[in-house]
N, C-alpha and C positions, 0 to 999 in steps of 0.2 A: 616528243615532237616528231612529228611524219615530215622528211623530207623530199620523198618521192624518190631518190637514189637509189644504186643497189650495194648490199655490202659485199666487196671483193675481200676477203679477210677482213680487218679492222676499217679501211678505208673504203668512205663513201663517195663512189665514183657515179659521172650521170656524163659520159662522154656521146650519146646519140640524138638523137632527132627525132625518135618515134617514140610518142608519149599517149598517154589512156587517161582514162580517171573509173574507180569502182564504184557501186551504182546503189543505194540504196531502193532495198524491194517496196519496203514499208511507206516510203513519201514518195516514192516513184520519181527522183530525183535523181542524178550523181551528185556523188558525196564533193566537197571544193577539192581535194587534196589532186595533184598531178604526178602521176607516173614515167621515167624513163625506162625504156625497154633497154636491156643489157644487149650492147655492140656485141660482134662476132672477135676483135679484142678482148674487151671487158671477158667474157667467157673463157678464152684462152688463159688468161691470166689467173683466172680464178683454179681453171684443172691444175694450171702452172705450180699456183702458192699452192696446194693442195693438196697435188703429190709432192709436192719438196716437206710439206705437212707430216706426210705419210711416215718419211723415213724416220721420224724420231715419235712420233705419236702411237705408232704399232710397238711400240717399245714402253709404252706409260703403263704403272704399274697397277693393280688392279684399286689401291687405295686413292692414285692421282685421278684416275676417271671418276671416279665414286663421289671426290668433289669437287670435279667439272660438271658432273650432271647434278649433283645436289646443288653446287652452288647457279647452275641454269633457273632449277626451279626458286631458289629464293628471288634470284633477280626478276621470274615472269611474276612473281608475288607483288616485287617493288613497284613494280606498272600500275597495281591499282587500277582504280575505277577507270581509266583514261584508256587503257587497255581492252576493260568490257564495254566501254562506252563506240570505240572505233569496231569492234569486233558486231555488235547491235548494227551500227549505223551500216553496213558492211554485207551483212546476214540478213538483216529483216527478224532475226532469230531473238526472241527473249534474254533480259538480264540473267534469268533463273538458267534461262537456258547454258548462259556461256559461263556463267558462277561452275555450273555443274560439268562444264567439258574443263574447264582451264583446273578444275581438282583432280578431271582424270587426267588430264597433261602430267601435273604435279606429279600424280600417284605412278606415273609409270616411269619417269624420268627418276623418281625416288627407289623405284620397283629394280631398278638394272643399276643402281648404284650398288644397291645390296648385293646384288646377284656379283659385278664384277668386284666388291671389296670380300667377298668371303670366295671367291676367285677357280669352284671347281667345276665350272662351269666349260674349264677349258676342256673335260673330258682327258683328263694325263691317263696316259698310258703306257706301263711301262714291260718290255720281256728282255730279263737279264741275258748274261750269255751263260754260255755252256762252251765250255770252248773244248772239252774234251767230250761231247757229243757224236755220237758213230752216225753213220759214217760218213757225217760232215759237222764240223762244229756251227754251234750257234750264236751268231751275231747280236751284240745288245740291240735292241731297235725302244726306242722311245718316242713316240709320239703326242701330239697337242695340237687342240686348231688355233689358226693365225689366220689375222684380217686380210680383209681382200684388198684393199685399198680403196681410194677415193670412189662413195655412193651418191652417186644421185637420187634424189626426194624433187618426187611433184607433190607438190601441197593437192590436197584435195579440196573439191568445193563444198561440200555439205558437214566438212568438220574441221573449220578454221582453225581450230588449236591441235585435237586430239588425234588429227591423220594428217597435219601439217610442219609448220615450220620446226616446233619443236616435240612432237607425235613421237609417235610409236616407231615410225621409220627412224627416225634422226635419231631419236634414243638411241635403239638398239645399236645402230650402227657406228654410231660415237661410243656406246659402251664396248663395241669389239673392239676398235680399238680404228676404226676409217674414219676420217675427215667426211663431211659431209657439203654439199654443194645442193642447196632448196629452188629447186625453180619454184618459187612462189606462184600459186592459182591468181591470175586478174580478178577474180571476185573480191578477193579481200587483201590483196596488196599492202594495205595499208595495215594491219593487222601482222602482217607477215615481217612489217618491217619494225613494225614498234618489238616482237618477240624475239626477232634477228640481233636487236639491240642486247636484248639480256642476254642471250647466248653470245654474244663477244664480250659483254662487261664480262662474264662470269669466265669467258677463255682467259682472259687479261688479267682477271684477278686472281686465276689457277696456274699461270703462266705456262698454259697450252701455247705449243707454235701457233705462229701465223699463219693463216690460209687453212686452220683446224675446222672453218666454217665459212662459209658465204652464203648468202641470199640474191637472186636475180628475178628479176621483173620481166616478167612477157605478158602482150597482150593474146600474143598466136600460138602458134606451134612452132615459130621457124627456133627459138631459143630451146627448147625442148630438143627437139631433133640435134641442132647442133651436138650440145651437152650429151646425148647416147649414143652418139656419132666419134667423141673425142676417144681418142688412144689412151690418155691418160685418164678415163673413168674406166670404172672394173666392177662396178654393180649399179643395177635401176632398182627405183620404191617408187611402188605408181597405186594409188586409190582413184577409179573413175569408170567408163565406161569400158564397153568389151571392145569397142572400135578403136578406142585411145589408148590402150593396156596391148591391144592384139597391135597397134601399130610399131608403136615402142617393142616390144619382144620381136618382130621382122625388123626392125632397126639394127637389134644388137645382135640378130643372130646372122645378119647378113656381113657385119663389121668383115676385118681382113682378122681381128683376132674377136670373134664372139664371147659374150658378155651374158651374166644371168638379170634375167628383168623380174622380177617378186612381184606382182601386179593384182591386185585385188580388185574383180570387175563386176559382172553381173549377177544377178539372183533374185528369181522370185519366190525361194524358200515356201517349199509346199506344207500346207497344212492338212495331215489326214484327220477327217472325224469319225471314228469310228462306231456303229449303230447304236451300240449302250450309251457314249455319252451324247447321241444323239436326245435319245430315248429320257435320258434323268439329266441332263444338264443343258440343254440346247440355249435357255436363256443366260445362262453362267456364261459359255463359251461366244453367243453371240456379242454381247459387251465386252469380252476379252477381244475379244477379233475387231471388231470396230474401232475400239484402241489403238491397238497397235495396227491397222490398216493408214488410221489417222494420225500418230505421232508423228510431228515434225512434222506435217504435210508430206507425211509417207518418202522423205527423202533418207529414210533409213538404206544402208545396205541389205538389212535383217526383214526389209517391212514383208510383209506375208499375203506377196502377188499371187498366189492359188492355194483355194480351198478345195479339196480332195472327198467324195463321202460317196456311200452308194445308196442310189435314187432309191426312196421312198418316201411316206407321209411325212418321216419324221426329218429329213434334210430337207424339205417343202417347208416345214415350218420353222426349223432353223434359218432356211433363207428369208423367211418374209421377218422373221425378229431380227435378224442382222440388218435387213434392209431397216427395219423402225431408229434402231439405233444409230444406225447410219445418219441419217436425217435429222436425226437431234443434233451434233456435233457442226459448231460453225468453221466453215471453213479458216486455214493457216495458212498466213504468206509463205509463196517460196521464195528459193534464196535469188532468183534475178526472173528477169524477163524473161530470158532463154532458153530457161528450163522451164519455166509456165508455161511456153509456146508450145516445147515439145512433151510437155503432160499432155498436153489439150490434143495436140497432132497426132501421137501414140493413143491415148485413150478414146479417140474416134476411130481409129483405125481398127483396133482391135473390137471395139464396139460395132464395127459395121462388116464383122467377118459371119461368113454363113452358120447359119445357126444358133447365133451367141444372141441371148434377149436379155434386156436391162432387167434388176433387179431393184435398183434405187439408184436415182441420181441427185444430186443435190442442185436445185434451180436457183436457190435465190442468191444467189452470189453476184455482184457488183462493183467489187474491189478489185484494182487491178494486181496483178498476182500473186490474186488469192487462189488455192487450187479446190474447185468443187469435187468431193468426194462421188467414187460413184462403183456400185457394184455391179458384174454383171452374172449369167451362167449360161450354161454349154453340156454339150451332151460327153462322154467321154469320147464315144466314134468319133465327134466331129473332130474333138479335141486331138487324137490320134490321126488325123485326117489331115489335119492342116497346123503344120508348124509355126504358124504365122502366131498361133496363138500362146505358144511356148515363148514369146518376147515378153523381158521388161517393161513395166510402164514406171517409169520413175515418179511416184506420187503415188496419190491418195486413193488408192485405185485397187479391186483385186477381184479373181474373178474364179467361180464355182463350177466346180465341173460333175457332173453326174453321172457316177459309173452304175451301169448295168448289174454289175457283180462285182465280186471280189478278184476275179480274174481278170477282168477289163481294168481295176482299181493299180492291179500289180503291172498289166501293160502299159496305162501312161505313167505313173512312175519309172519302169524301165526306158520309157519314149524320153525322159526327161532329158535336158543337158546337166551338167554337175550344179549346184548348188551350193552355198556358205552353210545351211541348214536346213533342216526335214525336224516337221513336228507331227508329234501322234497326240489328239486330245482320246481317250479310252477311260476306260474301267480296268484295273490290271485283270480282274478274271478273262477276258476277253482279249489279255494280248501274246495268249498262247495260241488262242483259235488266228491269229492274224498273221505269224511268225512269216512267214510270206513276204506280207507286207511292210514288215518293218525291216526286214532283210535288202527287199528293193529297195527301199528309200534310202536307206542306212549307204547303199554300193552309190547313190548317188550325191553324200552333202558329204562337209565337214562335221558337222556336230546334228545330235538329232536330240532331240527336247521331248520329254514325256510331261506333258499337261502342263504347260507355260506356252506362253507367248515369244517368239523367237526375236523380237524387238528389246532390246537392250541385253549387251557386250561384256561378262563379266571379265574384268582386265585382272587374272591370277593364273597361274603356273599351269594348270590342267587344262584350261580355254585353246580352243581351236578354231581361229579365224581364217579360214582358206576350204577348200575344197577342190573337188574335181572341178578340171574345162569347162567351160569357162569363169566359175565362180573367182578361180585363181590361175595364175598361172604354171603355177606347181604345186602339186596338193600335198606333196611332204612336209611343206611349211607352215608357219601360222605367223600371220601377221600382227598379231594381240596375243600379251601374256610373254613372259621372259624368254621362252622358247622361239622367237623371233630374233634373237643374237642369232639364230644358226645360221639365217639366211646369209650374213655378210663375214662367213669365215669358210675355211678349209682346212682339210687333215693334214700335216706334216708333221713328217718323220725324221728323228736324226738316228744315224746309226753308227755305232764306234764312237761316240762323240766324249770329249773329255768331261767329266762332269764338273769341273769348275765353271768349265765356258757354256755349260748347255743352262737353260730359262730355267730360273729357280722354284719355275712349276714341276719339271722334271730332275729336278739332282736329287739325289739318294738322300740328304739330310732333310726333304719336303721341308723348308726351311718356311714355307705357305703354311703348313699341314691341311694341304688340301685330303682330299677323300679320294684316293687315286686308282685305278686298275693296274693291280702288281702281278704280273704271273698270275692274271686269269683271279686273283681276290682282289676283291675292292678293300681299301688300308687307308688311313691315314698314316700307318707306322712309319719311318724311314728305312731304309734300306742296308 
């Protein structure tokens, strides 16, 4: 049952006056359900239970979170059909679609369970003393990371479960051991609050503190801002634009006490073609690339907004089989209106920049937001010439650029801003002659992909979701995959401390038998 409220801890409050409703793409309707946007109270109350959360929740052992988040994921299971029925109505997005994001919910909420119940995650570290060390003795020092406290999560719009309410952000950050506070995305509100529901059944039935969770409703920004604004938040999780990520990070670093904001934002993930698989594969790759230009009506993070190759016959006909492909494929609803507006607005823009000539546009479209696909290209000069064309087009959309050489190829790569991912399609013979190039590309993304498509996230240990400026907001991080607990912890050290009273990650008997740094070896032994 969608009640439109928000959840302040367990209870659901609706104390304001400014109400919305979410907007189905597909019947071009909003959905009945009514939303209340959470008061500048309601929010206070929420950081309030939150941090009073904090003081006992940073203390839960690595077994109690393990099934807090396992028992999360049973209860989004208990939702059933009702759950992918609001999340459709919501999205515009396929059953098949939300079947397959609500498993990687599942899978990564189950993913940090493991990670915090076998618990060496915390990085112990331990250097005994020496206390008759010349000619100063040496003091024990033991170290472990400990959570930040209360995280903010902005639900994202284009992946209602798996960078949402209970996503990758809230995971990780509940599995450190911070209470989380979701400002839920107005897209799917409603989605947001049915899944809020199983994260407090499952706090309740774990006997997590109160205020371990809450859910709040905005239609704007002013609840947002608030929330990274409050003293008692100590970390942001943001998926969305570079203007909304880049505002948020000026928010928190402007505070009286500065905050880290984790922010996953822009990316047209270059694709290089390099002249061999020009030459022997050009129709393989051009159906790869079509694909993944068009999944999801290119509302991917990963979708692959430039195609990189040096002009010849054979990038000539590569583009004219991309463009056939193209044109096969019927256009995908997008997720609102909003976003259709501003595909259509960004993709004339960048389409009537000097130089740039259509390669394939899709005409017959008729549906309202539906997004028509459309390819274009560009010379490299110009492309070095005018930054204009180094933007984003969120959609179905991507665009060919033709270098001169292999020199011109390594200077817009360098020209680039940071990236999520860099792809090389090639022949390995030929990607020694290119070391160059994969070296630029490589200094510009997170992760680089040899002959695949950079559309779809594998969510496992080795995955690197972040990248340089502005793909992320700190490229040490990754927002996907278990290594995303780091963002919402810090190093601390005890030193001289008694070992009864020190976290049973660090006492001599590893009573965990974690896998620990002793004097410079990594042991499970004790001490």
């Amino acid at each position: 049952m969608i009640t439109g409220k928000n959840y302040i801890g367990s209870q659901l409050i609706a104390g304001g006056d400014k109400v919305f409703k979410t907007f189905n793409p597909q019947l071009n309707i909003h959905n009945p359900w009514q939303f209340t946007e959470a008061t500048t109270d309601e929010i206070k109350l929420a950081t309030a239970i939150a941090h009073h959360a904090f003081l006992s929740f940073q203390k839960a052992t690595g077994k109690e979170k393990a099934l807090f988040l396992r028992t999360i994921a049973e209860e989004i299971m208990t939702l059933g059909e009702d759950l992918l029925d609001v999340y459709c109505q919501e999205s515009g997005l396929p059953k098949g679609r939300a079947e397959g994001e609500r498993g990687r919910t599942i899978g990564q909420l189950n993913a940090f369970a493991d990670l915090v119940e076998e618990g060496s995650w915390v990085e112990a570290t331990i250097d005994t003393a020496i206390p008759d060390r010349k000619p100063l003795p040496k003091v024990d020092i033991r170290k472990m990371m400990r959570p930040l406290g209360t995280v903010v999560v902005f639900g994202s719009s284009n992946f209602p479960f798996a960078y949402s309410t209970a996503g990758g952000d809230t995971a990780s950050a509940l599995a450190s051991g911070c209470p989380v506070i979701v400002k839920s995305h107005p897209m799917h509100a409603g989605t947001s609050e049915m899944v809020a529901s199983a994260i407090i059944k499952a706090a309740q039935k774990t006997n997590m503190p109160e205020g371990v969770f809450s859910n709040l409703n905005s239609s704007g920004i002013e609840v947002g801002v608030q929330l990274v604004k409050d003293p008692l938040v100590k970390a942001v999780g943001f998926t969305g634009s570079i203007n909304g990520g880049r505002a948020l990070y000026d928010l928190a670093a402007g505070r009286p006490e500065p905050i880290p904001v984790f922010a996953e934002m822009g990316s047209i993930n270059p694709v290089v073609i390099l002249p061999d698989a020009l030459k022997q594969n050009a129709q393989k790759w051009a159906i790869a690339c079509a694909g993944s230009v068009t999944l999801g009506a290119g509302q991917f993070c990963t979708n692959p907004g430039l195609i990189l190759g040096i002009k010849n016959d054979d990038l000539e006909n590569f583009s004219n089989q991309l463009a056939n492909e193209i044109l096969k494929m019927d256009p995908i609803c997008m997720l609102s209106p909003s976003i259709h507006k501003n595909y259509e607005v960004n993709k004339d823009s960048l389409s009537s920049q000097q130089g740039v000539q259509v390669v394939a546009a899709y005409d017959k479209n008729d549906k309202p937001n539906y997004a028509a696909q459309k390819i274009v290209t560009v010379s490299g000069k110009e492309f070095l010439k005018n930054t204009v064309l180094h933007k984003e087009v969120f959609g179905p959309f991507s665009m060919i650029v033709q270098c001169e050489n292999k020199a011109e190829l390594v200077a817009v790569l360098n020209a680039l801003e940071g990236q999520l991912t860099g792809t090389i399609l090639g022949e390995e013979t030929e990607i020694k002659t290119f070391n160059d190039v994969v070296d630029a590309l490589g200094n510009r993304v997170g992760r680089i992909i040899f002959n695949g498509m950079p559309t779809g996230v594998e969510v496992c240990p080795a995955m690197v979701h972040g990248g340089p400026y502005p793909s992320s907001s700190d490229s040490r991080f990754t927002a996907v995959g278990i290594d995303a607990i780091k963002r919402w912890v810090r190093p601390f050290s005890y030193q001289n401390w008694p070992n009864d009273l020190l976290p049973e990650a660090l006492q001599n008997e590893n009573p965990l038998g974690l896998s620990r740094l002793v004097n410079n070896i990594q042991t499970t032994d004790s001490i």
